[in-house]
HTML snippet that shows the backbone in 3Dmol.js (N, CA, C, O; Angstrom):
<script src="https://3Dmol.org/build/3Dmol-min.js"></script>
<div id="view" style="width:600px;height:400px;position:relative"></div>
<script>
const pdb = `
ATOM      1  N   UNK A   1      85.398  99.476  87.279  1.00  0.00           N
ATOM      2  CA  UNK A   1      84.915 100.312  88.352  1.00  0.00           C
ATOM      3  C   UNK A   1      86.026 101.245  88.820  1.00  0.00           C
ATOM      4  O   UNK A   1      87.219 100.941  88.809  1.00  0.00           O
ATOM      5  N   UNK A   2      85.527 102.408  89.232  1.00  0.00           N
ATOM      6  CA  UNK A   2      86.468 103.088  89.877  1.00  0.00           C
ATOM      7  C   UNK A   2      86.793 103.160  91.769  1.00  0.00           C
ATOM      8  O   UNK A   2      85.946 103.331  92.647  1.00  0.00           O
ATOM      9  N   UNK A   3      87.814 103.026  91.882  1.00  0.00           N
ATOM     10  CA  UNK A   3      88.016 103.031  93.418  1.00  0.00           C
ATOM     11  C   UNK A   3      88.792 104.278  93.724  1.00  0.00           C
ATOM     12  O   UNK A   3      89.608 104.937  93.079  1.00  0.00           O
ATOM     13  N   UNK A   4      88.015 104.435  95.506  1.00  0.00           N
ATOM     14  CA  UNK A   4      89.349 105.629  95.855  1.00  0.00           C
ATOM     15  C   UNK A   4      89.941 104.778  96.799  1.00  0.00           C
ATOM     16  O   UNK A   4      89.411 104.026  97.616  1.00  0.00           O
ATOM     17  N   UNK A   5      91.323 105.049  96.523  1.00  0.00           N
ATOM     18  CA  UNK A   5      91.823 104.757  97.309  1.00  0.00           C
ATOM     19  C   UNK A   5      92.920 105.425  98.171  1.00  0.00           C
ATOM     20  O   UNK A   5      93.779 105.979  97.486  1.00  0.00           O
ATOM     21  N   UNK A   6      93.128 105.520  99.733  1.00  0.00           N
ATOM     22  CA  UNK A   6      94.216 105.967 100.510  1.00  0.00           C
ATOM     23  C   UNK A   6      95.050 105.287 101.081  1.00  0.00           C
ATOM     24  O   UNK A   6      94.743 104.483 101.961  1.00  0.00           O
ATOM     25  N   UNK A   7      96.505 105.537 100.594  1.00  0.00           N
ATOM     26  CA  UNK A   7      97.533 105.131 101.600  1.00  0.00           C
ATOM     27  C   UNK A   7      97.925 106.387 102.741  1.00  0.00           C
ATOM     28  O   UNK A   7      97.722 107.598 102.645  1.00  0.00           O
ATOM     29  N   UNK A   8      98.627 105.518 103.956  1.00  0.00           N
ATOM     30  CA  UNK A   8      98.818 106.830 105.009  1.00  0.00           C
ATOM     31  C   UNK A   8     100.447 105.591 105.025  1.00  0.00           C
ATOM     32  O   UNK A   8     100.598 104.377 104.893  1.00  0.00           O
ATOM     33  N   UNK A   9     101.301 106.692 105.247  1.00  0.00           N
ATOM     34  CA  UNK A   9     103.221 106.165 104.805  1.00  0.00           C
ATOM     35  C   UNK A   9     103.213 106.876 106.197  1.00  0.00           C
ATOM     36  O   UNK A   9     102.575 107.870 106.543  1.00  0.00           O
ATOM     37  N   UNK A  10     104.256 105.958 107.037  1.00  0.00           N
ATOM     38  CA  UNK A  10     104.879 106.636 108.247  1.00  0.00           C
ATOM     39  C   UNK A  10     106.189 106.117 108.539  1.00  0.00           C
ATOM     40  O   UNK A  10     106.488 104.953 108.273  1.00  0.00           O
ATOM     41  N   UNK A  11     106.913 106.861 109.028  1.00  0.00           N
ATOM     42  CA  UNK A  11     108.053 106.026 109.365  1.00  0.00           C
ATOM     43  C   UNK A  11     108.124 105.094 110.214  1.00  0.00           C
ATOM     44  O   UNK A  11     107.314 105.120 111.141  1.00  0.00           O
ATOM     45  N   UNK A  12     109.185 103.925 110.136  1.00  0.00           N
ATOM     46  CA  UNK A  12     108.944 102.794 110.638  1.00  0.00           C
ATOM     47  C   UNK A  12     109.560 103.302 112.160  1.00  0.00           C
ATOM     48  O   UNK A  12     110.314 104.260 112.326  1.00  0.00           O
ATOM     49  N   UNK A  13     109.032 102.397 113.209  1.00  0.00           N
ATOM     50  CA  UNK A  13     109.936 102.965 114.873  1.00  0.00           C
ATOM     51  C   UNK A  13     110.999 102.709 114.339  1.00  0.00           C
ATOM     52  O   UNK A  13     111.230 102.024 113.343  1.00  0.00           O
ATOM     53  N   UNK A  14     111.818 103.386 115.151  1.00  0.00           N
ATOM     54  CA  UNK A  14     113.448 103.637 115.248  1.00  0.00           C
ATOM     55  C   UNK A  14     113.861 103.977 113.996  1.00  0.00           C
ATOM     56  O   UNK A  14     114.957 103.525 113.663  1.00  0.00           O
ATOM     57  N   UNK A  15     113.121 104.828 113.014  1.00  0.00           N
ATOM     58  CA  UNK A  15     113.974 105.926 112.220  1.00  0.00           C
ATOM     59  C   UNK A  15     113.450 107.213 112.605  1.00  0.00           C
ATOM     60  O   UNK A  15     112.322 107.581 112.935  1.00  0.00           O
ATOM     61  N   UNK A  16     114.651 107.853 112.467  1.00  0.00           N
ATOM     62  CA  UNK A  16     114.498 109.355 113.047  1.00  0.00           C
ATOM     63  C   UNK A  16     113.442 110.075 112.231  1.00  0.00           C
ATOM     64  O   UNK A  16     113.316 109.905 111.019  1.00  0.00           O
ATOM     65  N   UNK A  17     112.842 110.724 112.811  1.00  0.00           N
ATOM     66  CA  UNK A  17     111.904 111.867 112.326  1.00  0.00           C
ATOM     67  C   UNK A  17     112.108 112.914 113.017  1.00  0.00           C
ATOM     68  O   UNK A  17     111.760 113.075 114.187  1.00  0.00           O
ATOM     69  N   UNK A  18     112.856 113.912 112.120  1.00  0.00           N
ATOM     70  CA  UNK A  18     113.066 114.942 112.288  1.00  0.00           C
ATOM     71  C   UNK A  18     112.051 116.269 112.305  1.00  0.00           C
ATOM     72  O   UNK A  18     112.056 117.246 113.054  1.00  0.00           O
ATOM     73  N   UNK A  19     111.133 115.905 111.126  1.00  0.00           N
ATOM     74  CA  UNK A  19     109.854 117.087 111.206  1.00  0.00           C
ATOM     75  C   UNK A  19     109.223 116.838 112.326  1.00  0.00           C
ATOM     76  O   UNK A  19     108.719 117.832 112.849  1.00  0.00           O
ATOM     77  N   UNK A  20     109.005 115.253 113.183  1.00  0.00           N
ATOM     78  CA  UNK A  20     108.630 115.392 114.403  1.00  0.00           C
ATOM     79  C   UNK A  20     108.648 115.899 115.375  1.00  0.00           C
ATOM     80  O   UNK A  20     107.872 116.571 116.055  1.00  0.00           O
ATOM     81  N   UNK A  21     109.998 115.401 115.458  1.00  0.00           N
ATOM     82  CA  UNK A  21     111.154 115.881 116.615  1.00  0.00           C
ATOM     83  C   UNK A  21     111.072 117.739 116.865  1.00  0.00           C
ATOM     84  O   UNK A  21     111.056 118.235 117.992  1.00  0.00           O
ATOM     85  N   UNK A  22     111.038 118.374 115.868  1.00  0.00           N
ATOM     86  CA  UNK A  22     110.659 119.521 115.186  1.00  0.00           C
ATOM     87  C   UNK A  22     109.547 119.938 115.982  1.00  0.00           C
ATOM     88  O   UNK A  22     109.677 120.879 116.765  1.00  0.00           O
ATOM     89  N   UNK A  23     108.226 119.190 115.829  1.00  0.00           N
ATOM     90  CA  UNK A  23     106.503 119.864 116.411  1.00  0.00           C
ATOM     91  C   UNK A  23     106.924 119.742 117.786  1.00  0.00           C
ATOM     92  O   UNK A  23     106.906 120.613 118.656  1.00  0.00           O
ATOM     93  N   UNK A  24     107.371 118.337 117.877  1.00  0.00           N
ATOM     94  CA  UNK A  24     107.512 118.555 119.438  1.00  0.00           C
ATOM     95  C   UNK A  24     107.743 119.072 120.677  1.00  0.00           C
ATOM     96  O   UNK A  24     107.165 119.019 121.762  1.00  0.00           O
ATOM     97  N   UNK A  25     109.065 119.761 120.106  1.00  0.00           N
ATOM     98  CA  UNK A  25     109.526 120.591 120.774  1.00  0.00           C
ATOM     99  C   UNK A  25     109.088 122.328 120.791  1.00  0.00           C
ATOM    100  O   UNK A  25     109.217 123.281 121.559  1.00  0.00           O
ATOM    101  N   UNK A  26     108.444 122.026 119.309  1.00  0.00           N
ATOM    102  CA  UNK A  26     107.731 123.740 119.582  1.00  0.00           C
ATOM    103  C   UNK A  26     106.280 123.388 120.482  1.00  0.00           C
ATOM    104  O   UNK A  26     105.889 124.257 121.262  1.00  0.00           O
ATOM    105  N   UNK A  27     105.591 122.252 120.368  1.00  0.00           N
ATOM    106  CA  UNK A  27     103.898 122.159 120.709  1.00  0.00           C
ATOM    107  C   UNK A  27     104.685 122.995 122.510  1.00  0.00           C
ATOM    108  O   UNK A  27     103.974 123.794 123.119  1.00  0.00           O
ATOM    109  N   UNK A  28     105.793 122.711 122.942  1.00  0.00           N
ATOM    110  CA  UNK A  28     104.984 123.244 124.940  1.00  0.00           C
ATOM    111  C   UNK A  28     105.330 124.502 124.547  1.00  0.00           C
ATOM    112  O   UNK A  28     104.690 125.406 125.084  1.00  0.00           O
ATOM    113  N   UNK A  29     106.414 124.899 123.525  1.00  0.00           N
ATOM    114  CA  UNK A  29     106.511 126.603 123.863  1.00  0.00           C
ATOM    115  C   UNK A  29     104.947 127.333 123.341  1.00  0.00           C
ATOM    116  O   UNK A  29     104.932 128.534 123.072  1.00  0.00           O
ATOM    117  N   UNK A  30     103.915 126.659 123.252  1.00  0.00           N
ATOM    118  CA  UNK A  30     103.113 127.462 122.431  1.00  0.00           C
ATOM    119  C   UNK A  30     102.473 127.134 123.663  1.00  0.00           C
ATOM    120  O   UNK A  30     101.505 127.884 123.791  1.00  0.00           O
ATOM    121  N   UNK A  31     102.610 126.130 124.896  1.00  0.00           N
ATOM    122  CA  UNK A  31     101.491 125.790 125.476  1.00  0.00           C
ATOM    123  C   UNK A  31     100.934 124.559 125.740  1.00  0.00           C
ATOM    124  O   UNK A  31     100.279 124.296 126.748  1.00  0.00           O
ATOM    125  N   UNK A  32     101.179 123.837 124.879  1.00  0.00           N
ATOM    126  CA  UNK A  32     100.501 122.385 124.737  1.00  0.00           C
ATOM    127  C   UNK A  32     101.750 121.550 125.204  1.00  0.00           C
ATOM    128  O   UNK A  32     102.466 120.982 124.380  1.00  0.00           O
ATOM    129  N   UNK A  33     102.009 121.491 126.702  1.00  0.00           N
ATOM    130  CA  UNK A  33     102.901 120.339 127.782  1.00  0.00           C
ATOM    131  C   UNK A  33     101.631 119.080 127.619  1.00  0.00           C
ATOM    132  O   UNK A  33     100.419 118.953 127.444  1.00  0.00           O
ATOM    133  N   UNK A  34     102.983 118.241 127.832  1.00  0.00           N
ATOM    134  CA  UNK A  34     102.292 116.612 128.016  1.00  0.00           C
ATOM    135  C   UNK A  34     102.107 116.169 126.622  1.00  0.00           C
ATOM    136  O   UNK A  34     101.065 115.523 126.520  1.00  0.00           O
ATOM    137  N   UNK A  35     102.926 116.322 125.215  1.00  0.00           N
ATOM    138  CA  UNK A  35     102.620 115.806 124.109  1.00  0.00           C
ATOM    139  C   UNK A  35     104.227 115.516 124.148  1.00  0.00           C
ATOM    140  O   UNK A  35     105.187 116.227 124.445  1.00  0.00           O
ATOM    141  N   UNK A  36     104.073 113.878 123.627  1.00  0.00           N
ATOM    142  CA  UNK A  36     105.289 112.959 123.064  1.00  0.00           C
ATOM    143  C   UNK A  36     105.290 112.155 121.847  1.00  0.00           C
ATOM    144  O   UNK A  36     104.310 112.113 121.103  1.00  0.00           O
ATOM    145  N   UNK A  37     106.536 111.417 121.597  1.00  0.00           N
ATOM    146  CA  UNK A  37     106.406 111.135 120.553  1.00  0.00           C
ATOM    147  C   UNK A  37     105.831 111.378 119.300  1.00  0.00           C
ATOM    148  O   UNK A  37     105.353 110.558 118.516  1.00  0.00           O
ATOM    149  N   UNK A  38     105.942 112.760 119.182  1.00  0.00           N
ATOM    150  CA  UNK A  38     105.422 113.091 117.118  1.00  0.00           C
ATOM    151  C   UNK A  38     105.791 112.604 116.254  1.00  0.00           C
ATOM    152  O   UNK A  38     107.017 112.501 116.194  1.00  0.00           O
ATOM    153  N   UNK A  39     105.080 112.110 115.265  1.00  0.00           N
ATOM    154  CA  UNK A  39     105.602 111.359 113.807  1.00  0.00           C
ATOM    155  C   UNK A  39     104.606 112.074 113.123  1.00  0.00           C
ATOM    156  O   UNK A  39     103.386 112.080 113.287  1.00  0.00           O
ATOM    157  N   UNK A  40     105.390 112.733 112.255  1.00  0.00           N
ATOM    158  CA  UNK A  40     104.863 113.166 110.882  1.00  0.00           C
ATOM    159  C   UNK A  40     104.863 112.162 109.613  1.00  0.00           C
ATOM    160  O   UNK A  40     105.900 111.573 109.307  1.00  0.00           O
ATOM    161  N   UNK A  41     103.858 112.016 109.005  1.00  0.00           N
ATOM    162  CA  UNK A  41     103.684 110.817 108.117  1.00  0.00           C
ATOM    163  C   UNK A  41     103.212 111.591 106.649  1.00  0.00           C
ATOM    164  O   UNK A  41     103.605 112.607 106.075  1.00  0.00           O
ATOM    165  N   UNK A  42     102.535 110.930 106.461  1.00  0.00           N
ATOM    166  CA  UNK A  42     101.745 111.264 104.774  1.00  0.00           C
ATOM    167  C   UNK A  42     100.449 110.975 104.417  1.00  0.00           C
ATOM    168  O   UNK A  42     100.155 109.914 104.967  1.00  0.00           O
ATOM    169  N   UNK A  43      99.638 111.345 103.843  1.00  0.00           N
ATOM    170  CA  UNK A  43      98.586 110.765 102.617  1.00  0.00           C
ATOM    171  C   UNK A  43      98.127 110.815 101.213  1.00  0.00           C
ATOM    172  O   UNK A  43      97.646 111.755 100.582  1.00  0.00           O
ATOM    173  N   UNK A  44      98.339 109.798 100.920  1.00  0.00           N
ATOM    174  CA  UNK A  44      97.945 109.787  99.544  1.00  0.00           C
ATOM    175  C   UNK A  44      97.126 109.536  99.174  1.00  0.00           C
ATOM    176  O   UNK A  44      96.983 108.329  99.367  1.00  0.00           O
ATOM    177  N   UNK A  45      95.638 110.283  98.238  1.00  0.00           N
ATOM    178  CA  UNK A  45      94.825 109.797  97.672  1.00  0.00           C
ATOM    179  C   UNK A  45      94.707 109.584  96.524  1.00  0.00           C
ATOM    180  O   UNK A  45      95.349 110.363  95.819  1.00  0.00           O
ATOM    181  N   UNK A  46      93.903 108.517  95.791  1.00  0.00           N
ATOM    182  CA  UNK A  46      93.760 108.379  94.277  1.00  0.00           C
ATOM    183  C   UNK A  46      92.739 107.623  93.855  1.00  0.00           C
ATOM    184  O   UNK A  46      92.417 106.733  94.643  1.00  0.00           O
ATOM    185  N   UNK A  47      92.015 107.712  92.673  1.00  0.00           N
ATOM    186  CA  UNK A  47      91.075 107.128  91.951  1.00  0.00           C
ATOM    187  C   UNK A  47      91.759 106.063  91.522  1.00  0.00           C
ATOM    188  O   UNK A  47      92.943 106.390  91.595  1.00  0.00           O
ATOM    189  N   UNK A  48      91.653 104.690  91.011  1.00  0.00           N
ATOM    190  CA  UNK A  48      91.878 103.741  90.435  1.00  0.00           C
ATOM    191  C   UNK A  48      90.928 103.006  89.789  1.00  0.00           C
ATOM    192  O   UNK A  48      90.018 102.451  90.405  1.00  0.00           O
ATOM    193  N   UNK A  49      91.043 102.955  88.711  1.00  0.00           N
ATOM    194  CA  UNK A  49      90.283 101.825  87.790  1.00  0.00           C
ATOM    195  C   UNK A  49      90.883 100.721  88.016  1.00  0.00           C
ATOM    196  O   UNK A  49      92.084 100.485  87.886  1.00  0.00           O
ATOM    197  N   UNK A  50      89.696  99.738  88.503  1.00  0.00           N
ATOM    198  CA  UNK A  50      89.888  98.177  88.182  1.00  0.00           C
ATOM    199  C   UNK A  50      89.111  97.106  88.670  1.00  0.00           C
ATOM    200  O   UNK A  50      88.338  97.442  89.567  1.00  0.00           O
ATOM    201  N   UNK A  51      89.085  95.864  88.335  1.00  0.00           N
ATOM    202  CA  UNK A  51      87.559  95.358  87.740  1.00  0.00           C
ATOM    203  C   UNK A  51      86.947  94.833  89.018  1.00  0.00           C
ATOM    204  O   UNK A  51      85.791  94.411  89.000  1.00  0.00           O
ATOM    205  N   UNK A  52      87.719  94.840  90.210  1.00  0.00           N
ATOM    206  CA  UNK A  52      87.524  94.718  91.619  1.00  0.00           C
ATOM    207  C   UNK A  52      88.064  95.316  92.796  1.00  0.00           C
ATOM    208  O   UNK A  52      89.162  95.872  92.794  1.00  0.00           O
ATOM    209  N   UNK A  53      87.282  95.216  93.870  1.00  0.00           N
ATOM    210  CA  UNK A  53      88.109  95.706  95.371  1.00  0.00           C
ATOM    211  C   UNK A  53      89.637  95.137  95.643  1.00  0.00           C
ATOM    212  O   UNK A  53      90.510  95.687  96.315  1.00  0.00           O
ATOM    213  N   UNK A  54      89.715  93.904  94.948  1.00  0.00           N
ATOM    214  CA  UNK A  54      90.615  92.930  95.352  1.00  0.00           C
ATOM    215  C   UNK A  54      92.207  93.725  94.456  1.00  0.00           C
ATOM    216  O   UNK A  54      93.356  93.939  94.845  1.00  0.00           O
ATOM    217  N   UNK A  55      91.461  93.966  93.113  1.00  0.00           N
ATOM    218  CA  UNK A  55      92.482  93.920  92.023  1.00  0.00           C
ATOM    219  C   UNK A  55      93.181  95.653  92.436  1.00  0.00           C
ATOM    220  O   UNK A  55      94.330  96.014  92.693  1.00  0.00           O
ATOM    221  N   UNK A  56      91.823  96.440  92.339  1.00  0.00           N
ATOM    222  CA  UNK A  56      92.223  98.052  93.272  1.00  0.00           C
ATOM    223  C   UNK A  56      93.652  97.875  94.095  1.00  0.00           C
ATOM    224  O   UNK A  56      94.688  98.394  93.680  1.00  0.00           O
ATOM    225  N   UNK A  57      93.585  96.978  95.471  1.00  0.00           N
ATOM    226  CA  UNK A  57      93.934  96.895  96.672  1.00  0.00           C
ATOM    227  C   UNK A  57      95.238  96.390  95.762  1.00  0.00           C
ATOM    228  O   UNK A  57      95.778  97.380  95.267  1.00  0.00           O
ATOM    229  N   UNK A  58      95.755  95.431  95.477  1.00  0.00           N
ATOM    230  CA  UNK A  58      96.607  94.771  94.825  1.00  0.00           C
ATOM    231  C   UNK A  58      97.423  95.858  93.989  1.00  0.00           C
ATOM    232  O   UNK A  58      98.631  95.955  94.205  1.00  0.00           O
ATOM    233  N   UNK A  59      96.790  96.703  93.014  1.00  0.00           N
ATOM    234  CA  UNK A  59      97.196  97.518  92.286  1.00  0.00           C
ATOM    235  C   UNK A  59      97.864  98.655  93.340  1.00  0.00           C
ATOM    236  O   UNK A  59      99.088  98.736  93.233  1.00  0.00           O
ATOM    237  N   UNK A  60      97.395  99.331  94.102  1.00  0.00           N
ATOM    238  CA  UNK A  60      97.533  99.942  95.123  1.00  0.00           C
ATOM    239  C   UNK A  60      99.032  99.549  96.105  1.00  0.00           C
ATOM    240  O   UNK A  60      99.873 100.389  96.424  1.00  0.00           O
ATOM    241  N   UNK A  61      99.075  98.230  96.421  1.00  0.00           N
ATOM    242  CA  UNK A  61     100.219  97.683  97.114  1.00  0.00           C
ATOM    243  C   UNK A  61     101.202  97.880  96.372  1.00  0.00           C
ATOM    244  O   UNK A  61     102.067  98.673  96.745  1.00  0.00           O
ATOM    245  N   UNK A  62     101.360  96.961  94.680  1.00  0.00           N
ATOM    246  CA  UNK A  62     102.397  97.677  94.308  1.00  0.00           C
ATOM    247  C   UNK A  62     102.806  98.717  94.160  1.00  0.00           C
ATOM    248  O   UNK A  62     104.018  98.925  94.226  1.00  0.00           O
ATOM    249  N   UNK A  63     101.918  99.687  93.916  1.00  0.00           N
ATOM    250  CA  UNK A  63     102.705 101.299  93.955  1.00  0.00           C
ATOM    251  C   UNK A  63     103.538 101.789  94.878  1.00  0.00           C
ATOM    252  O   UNK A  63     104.539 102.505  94.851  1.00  0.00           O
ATOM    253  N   UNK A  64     102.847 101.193  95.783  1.00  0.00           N
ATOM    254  CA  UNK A  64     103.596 101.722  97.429  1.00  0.00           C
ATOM    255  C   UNK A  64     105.019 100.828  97.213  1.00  0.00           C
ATOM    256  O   UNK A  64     106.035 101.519  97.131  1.00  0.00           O
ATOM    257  N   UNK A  65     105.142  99.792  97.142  1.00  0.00           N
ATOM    258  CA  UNK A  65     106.571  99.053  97.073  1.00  0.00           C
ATOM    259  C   UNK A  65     107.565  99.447  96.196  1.00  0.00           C
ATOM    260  O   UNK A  65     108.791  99.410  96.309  1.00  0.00           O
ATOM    261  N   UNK A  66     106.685  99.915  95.105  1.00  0.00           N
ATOM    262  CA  UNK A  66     107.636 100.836  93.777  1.00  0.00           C
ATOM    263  C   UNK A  66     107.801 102.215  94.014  1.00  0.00           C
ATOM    264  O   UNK A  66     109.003 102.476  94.064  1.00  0.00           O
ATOM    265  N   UNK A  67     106.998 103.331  94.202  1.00  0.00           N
ATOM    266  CA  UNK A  67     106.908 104.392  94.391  1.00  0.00           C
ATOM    267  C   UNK A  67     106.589 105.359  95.488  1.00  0.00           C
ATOM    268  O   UNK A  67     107.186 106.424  95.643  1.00  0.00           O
ATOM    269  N   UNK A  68     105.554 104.900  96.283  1.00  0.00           N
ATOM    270  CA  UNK A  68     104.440 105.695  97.247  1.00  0.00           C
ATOM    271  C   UNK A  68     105.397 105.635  98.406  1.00  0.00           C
ATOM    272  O   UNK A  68     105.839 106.636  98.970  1.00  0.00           O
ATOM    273  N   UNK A  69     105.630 104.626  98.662  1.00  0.00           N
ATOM    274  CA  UNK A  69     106.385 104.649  99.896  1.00  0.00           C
ATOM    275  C   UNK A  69     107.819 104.014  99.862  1.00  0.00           C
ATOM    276  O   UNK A  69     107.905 103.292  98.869  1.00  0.00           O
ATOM    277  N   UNK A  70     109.354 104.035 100.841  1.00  0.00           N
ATOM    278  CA  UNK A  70     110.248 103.570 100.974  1.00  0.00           C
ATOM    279  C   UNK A  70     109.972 101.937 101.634  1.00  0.00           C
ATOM    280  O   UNK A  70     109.321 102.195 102.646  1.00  0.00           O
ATOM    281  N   UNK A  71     110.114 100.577 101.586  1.00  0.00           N
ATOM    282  CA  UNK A  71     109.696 100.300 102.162  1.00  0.00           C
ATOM    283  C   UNK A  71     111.148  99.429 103.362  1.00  0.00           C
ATOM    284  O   UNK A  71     111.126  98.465 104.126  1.00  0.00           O
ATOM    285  N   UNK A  72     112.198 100.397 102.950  1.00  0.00           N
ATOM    286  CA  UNK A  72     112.977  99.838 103.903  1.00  0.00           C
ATOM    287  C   UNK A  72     112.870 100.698 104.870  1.00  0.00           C
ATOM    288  O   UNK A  72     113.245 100.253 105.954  1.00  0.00           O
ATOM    289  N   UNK A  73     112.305 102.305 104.873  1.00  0.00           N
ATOM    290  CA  UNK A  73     112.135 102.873 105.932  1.00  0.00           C
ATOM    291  C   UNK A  73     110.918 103.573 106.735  1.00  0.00           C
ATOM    292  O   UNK A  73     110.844 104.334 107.700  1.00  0.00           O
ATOM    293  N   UNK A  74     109.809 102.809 105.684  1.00  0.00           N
ATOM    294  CA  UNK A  74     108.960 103.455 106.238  1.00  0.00           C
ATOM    295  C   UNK A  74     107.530 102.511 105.449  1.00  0.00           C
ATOM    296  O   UNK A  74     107.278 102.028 104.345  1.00  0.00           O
ATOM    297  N   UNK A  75     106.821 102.642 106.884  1.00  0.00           N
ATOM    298  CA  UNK A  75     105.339 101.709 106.420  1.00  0.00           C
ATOM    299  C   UNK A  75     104.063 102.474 106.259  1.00  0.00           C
ATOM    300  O   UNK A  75     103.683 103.544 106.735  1.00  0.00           O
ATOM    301  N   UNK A  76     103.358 101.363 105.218  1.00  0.00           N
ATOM    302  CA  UNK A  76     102.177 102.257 104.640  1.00  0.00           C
ATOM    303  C   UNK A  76     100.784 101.327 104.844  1.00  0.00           C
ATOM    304  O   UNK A  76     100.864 100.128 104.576  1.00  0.00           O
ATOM    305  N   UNK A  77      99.943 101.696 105.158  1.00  0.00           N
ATOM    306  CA  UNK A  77      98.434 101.218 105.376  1.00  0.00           C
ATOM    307  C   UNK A  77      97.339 101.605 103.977  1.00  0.00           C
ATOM    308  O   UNK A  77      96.805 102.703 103.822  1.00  0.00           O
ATOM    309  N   UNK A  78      97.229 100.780 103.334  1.00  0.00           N
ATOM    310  CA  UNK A  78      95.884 100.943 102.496  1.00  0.00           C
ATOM    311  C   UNK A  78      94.727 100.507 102.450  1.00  0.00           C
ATOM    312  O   UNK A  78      94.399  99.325 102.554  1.00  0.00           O
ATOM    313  N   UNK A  79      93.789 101.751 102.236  1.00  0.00           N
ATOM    314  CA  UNK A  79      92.368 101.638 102.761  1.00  0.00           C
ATOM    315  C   UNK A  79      91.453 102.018 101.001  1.00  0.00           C
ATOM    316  O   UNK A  79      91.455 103.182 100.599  1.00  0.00           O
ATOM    317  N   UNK A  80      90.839 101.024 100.252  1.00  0.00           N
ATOM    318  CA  UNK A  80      90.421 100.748  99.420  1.00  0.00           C
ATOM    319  C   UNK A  80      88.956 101.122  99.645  1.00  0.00           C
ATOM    320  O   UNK A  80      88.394 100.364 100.437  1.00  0.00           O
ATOM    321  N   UNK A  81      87.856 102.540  98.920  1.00  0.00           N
ATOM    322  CA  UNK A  81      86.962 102.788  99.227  1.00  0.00           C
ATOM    323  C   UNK A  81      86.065 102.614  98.141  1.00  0.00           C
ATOM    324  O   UNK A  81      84.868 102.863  98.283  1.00  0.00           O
TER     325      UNK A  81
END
`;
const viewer = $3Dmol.createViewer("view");
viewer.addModel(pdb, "pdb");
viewer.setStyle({}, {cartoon: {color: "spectrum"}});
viewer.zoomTo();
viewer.render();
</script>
């Protein structure tokens, strides 16, 4: 079977995010006061073949530990569709 599947990668609290730090400070010059803490993150989508939801999801985790994501600095959520 084929699955889609999405990871969303963000940085973990207390590492700097700089592209954040970045929106943040432009969102009031444009107008938009009262916005904190920005974290810019990621998504990844992909098709996966495999013979279950279970095996998908599994297949999916390792990538992220090998490739998709850092996982000393940053955490990832996968959503198996």
């Amino acid at each position: 079977m084929s699955y889609l599947a999405r990871v969303d990668v963000m940085l973990k609290p207390g590492i700097s995010d700089p592209q954040g730090q970045t929106i943040e400070r432009a969102l009031p010059v444009l107008g938009y006061a009262g916005v904190r803490e920005v974290r810019v993150g990621k998504r990844i989508e992909l098709q996966i073949e495999a013979a279950s939801h279970d095996e998908a999801r599994s297949k999916v985790e390792e990538m992220c530990e090998r490739l998709l994501a850092n996982p000393v600095i940053e955490s990832y959520e996968v959503s198996i569709g």
